[in-house]
C-alpha positions as CSV (number, residue, x, y, z in Angstrom):
1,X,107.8,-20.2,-43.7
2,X,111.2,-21.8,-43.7
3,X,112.5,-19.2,-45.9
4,X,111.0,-16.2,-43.4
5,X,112.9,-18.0,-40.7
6,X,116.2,-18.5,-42.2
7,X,116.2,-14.3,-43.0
8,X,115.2,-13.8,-39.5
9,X,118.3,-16.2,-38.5
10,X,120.8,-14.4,-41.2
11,X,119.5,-11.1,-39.8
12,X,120.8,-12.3,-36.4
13,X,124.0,-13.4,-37.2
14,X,124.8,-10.0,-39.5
15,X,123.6,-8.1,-36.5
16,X,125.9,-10.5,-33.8
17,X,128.6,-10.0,-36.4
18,X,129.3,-14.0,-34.9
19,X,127.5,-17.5,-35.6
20,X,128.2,-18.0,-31.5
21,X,126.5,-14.6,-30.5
22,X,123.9,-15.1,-32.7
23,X,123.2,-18.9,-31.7
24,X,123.1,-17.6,-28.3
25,X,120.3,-15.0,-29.0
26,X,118.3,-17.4,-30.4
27,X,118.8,-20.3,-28.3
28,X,120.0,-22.5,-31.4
29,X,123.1,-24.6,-31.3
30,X,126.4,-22.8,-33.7
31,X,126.1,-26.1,-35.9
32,X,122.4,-25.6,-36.5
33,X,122.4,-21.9,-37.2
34,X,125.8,-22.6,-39.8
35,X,123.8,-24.9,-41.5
36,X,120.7,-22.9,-41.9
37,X,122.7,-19.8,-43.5
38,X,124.5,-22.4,-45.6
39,X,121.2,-23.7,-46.9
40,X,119.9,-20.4,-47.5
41,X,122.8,-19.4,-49.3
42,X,122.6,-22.5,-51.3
43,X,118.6,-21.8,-52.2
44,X,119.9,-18.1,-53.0
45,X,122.8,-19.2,-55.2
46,X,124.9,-16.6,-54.0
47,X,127.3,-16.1,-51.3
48,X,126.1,-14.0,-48.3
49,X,129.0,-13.8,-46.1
50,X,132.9,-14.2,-45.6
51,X,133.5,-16.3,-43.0
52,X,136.7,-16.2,-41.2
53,X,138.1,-18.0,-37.8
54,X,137.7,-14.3,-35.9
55,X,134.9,-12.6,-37.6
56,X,132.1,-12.7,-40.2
57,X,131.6,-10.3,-43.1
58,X,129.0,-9.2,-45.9
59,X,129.8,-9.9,-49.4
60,X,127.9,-6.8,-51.9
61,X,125.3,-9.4,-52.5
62,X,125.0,-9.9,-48.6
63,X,124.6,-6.4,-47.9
64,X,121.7,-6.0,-50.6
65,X,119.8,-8.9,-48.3
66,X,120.4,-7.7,-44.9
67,X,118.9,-4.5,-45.6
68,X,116.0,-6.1,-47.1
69,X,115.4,-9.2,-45.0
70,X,115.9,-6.7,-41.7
71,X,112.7,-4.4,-42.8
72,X,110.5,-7.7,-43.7
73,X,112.1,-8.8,-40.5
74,X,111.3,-5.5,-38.2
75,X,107.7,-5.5,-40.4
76,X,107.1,-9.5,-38.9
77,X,108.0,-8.3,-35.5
78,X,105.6,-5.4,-35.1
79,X,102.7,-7.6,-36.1
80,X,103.2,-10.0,-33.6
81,X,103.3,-6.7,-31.1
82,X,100.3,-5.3,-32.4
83,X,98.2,-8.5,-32.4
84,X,99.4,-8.9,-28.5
85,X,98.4,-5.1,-28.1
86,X,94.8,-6.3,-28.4
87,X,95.5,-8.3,-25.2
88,X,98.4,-5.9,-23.4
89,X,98.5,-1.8,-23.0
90,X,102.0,-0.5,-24.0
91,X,104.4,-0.5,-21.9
92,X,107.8,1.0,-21.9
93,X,110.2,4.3,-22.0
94,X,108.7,6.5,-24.1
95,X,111.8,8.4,-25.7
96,X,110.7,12.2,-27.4
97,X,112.5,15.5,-28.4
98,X,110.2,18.3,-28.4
99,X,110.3,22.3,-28.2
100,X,110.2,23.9,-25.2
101,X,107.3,26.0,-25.8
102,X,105.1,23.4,-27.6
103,X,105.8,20.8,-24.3
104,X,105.0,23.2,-21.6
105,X,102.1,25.1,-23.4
106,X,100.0,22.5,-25.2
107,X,101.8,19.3,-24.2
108,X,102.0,19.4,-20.3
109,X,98.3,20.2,-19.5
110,X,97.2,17.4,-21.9
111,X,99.8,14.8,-20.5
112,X,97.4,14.0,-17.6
113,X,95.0,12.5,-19.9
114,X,97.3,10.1,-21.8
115,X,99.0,8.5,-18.8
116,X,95.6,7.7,-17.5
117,X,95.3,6.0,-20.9
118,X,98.3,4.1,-20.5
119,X,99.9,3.5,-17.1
120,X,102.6,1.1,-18.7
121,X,104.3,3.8,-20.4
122,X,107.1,6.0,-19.0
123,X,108.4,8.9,-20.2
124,X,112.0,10.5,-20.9
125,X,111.8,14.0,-22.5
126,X,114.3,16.1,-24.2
127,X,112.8,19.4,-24.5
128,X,115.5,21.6,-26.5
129,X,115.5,23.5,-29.8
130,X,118.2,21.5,-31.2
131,X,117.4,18.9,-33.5
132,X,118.5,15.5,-32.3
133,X,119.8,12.9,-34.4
134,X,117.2,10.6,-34.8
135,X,119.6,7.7,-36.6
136,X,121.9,8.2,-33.8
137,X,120.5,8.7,-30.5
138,X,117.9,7.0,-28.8
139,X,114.7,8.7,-29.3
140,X,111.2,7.4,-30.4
141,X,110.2,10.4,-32.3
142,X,110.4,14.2,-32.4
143,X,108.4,16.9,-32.5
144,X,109.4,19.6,-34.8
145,X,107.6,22.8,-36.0
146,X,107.6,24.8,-39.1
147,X,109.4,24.1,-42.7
148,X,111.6,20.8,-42.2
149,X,114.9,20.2,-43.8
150,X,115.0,17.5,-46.6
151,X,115.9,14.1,-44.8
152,X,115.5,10.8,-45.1
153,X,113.5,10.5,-41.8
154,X,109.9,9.9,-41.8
155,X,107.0,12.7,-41.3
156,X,103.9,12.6,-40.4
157,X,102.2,16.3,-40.0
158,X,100.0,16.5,-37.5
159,X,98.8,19.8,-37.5
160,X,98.3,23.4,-38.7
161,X,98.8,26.2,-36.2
162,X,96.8,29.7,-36.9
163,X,99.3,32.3,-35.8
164,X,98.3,36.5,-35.1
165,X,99.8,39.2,-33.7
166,X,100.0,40.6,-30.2
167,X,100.6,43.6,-27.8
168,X,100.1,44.6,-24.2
169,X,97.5,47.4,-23.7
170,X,100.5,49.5,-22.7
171,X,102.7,49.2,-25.7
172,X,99.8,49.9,-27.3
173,X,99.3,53.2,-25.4
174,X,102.9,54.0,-25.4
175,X,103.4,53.6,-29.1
176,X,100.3,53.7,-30.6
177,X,98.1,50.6,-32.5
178,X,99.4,49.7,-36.1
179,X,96.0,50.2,-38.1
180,X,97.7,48.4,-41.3
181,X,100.1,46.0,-41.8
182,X,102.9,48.4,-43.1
183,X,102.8,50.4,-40.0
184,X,104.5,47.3,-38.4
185,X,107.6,48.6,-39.8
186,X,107.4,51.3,-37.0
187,X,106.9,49.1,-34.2
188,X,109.2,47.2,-32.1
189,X,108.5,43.7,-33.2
190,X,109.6,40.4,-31.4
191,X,111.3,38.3,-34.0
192,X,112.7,35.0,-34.5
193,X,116.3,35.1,-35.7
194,X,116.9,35.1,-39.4
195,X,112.5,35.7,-39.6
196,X,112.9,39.8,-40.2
197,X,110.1,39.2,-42.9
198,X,106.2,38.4,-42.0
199,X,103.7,37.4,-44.3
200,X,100.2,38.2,-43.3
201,X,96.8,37.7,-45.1
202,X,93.5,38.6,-45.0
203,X,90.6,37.4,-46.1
204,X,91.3,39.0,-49.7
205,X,95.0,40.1,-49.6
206,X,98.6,38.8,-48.8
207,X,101.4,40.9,-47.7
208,X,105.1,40.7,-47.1
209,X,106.2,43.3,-44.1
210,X,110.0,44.0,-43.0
211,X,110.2,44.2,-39.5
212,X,112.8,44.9,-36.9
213,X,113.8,46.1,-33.3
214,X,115.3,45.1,-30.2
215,X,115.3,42.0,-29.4
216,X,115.6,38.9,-31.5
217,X,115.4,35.5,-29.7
218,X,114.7,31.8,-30.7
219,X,112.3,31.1,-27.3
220,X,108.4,31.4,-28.3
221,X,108.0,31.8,-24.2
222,X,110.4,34.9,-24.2
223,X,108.7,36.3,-26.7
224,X,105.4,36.0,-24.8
225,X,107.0,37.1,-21.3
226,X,108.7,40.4,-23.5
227,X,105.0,41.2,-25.2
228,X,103.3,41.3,-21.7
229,X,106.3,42.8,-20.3
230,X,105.2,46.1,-23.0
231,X,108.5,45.8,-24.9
232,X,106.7,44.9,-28.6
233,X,104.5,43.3,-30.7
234,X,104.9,39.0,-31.2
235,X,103.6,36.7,-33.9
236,X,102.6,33.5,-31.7
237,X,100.3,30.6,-31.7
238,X,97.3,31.3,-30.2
239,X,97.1,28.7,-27.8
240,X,100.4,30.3,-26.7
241,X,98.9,33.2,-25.1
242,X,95.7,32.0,-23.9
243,X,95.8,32.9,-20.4
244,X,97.1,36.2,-21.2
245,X,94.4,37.3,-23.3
246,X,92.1,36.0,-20.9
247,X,93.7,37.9,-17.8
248,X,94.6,41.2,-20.2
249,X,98.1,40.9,-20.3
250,X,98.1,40.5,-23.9
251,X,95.0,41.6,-26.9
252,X,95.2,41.1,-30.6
253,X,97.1,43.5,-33.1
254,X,95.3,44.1,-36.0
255,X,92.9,41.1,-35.4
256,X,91.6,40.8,-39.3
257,X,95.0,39.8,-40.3
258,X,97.3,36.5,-39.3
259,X,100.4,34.9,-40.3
260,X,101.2,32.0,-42.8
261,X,100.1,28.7,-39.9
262,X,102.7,27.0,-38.7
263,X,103.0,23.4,-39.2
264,X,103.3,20.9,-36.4
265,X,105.1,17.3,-37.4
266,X,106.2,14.3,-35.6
267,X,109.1,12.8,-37.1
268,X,110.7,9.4,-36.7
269,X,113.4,7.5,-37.8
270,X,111.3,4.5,-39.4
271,X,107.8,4.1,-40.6
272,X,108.0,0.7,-38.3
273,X,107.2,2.0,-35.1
274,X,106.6,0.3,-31.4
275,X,103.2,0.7,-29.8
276,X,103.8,3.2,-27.2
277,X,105.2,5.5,-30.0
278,X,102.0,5.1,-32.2
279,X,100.1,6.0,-29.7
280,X,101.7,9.0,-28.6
281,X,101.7,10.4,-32.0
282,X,97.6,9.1,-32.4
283,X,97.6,11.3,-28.9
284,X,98.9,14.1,-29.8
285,X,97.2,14.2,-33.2
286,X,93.9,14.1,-31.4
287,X,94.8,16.7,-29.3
288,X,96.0,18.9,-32.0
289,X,92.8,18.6,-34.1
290,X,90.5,19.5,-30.8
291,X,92.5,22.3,-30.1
């Protein structure tokens, strides 16, 4: 245990860059905590740090340690959370990035529910297409959809989204009802920029189908407003245009055909994550799976 609690002190002092900071943090006296990292060094048999009069540094073999000692360190910490969360609800701000669409269509009615759940958590969210720099700025997790660049970050996929196609009963008066996929290359389609190209299956076939016209947008909820609006067909989730199918704004396009799902992931910057994260992504999961 000595050993755990030296890392947990060297950990400090790399992170103070400063014996005195670091002594302060813990509430150890600068002689004490010296002496500790001297002894670990000395049980380690190599040297961890230069010590100057103004400033510490890491030597390479210092470096190498930090960066392991800090995850055992972070992995210690967040069992002695999640063994108080048996006695405590989570508490805190509740940092997340997510799409606009996703957040006001599937998120927001659902968001009654989980702060009911747990009062202690408060909420600060970013709702942007952009995507945030997790290492960087202070957010808990995002919520991304579709394909995901290669990273480092961590991701958990939470879902599968079925996607089809949709019209207003007037476009489809005006223009006529596509009674194959290729006849979508007559049609004003709603697309997503650089996404001239949809895939559609049935239950025996795949197709690719080049698409085109007016309007090209990166908003899912333009694209709804434009398809009730009679200006084209959209491919969209089908939880994005519930209401409108119920109310008739909007009916399926050739209904025994749908797009390649789109994926839904939560992505974070560590696997080591606080409780009020966890449980939003648990949350959201759920959710995801009922819908």
């Amino acid at each position: 245990m000595e050993l755990l609690n030296d890392m947990a002190l060297f950990v400090e002092v790399v992170k103070a860059r400063s014996f005195r900071r670091a002594a302060e943090a813990v509430g150890m006296p600068n002689s004490t905590l010296s002496r500790r990292i001297s002894g670990l060094e000395k049980a380690i048999g190599l040297r961890l740090l230069h010590r100057t009069t103004r400033r510490i540094e890491l030597t390479e073999a210092g470096q190498i340690y930090f960066e392991r000692c800090r995850r055992i360190v972070d992995e210690a910490r967040l069992a002695h959370e999640q063994l108080g969360e048996m006695l405590a609800q989570p508490s805190g701000v509740l940092r997340v990035s997510l799409p606009v669409d996703f957040a006001i269509a599937f998120l927001a009615p659902r968001m009654a529910e989980f702060c009911r759940r747990y009062p202690g958590i408060t909420f600060d969210f970013d709702l942007t297409p952009r995507r945030v720099d997790l290492v960087a700025e202070p957010f808990d997790v995002a919520i991304r959809m579709g394909e995901l660049p290669d990273s480092t970050l961590i991701t958990r996929k939470l879902s599968q989204r079925s996607r089809y196609l949709y019209a207003s009963p007037r476009y489809l008066e005006l223009s006529g009802e596509p009674k194959e996929p290729a006849d979508l290359a007559q049609h004003e389609c709603l697309c997503m920029p650089r996404a001239a190209t949809w895939t559609l299956r049935d239950a025996a076939n795949s197709v690719e189908i080049t698409v085109g016209g007016r309007f090209t947008l990166n908003s899912i909820g333009m694209m709804r407003r434009l398809a009730t609006l009679d200006l084209g067909i959209a491919l969209l989730a089908e939880e994005i245009v519930a209401d409108d199918l119920a109310d008739g704004r909007l009916r399926r396009v050739l209904p025994d055909w749908q797009a390649t799902p789109i994926s839904v992931y939560a992505v974070t910057e560590t696997r080591l994550l606080p409780a009020k994260t966890q449980r939003f992504i648990a949350f959201l999961s759920e959710c995801l799976k009922q819908a």
